[in-house]
N, C-alpha and C positions, 0 to 999 in steps of 0.2 A: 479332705483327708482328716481321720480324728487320729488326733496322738494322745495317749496314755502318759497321763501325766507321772505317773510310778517311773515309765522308763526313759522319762526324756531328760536329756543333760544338762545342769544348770550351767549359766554363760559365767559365773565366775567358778565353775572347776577351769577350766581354763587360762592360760597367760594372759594376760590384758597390758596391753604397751599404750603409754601416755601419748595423748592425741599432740601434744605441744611439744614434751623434750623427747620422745621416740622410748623412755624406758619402763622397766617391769614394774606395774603396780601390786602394791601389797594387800593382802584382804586386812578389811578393820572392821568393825562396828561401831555403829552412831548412835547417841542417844536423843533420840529429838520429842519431844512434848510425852515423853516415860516411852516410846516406842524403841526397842532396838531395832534400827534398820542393818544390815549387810551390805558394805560399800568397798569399794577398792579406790585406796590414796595413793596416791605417786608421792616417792619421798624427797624427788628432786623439787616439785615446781607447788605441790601441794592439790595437785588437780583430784575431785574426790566425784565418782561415780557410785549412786546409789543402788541396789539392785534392784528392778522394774517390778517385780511382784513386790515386794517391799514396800517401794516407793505409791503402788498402786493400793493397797490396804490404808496406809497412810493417809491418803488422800481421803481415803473412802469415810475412816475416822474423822476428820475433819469439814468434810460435808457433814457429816450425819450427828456432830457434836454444833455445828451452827447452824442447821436448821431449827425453827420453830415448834413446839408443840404446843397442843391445848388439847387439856385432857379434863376429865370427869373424875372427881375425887366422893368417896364414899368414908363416913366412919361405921370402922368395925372395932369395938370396945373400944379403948381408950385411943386409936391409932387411923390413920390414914390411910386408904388405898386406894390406888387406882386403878378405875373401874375398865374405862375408855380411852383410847387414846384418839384424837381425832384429827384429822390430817384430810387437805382438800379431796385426794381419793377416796377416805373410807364417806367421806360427807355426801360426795357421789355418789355414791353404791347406793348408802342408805337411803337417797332421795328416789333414787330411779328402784329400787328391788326391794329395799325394805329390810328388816331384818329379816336374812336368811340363814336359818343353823349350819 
């Protein structure tokens, strides 16, 4: 079944009651490494629930900011640029297919 993400309901419009002291948590936002994330804090115990799309972007930055690159630099006038970026997939392509436009 595909659901249409335009009409599906996000899990914090809803009330969310703290897994530890049973009460209402409140919506907050987090600032973690310049990301805002959307989280619900519990004001009694401190318990702090990140929201999953959120949280999953996050991560996604975080792979993608410690992976490796090696790239191919080019000067154009006075300046640098980068031509290629080159990563064990595109190395593959290019050995088995070649340059293909």
């Amino acid at each position: 079944m595909v659901y249409n993400q335009d009409k599906m309901a996000d899990i914090f419009d809803n009330t969310i009651l703290c897994k530890d002291c049973n009460k209402k948590m409140q919506k907050s936002q987090i600032l973690k490494n310049g990301f805002m994330l959307r989280a619900m804090i519990c004001d009694k115990c401190g318990e702090r629930l990140i929201h999953p799309v959120d949280n999953e972007n996050y991560n996604k930055f975080v792979n993608l900011r410690n992976k490796e690159f090696s790239v191919k630099m080019r000067l154009v006038g006075n300046s640098y640029a980068v031509s290629k970026i080159l990563t064990k997939w595109s190395d593959y392509v290019l050995k088995r297919w070649g340059n293909c436009p």
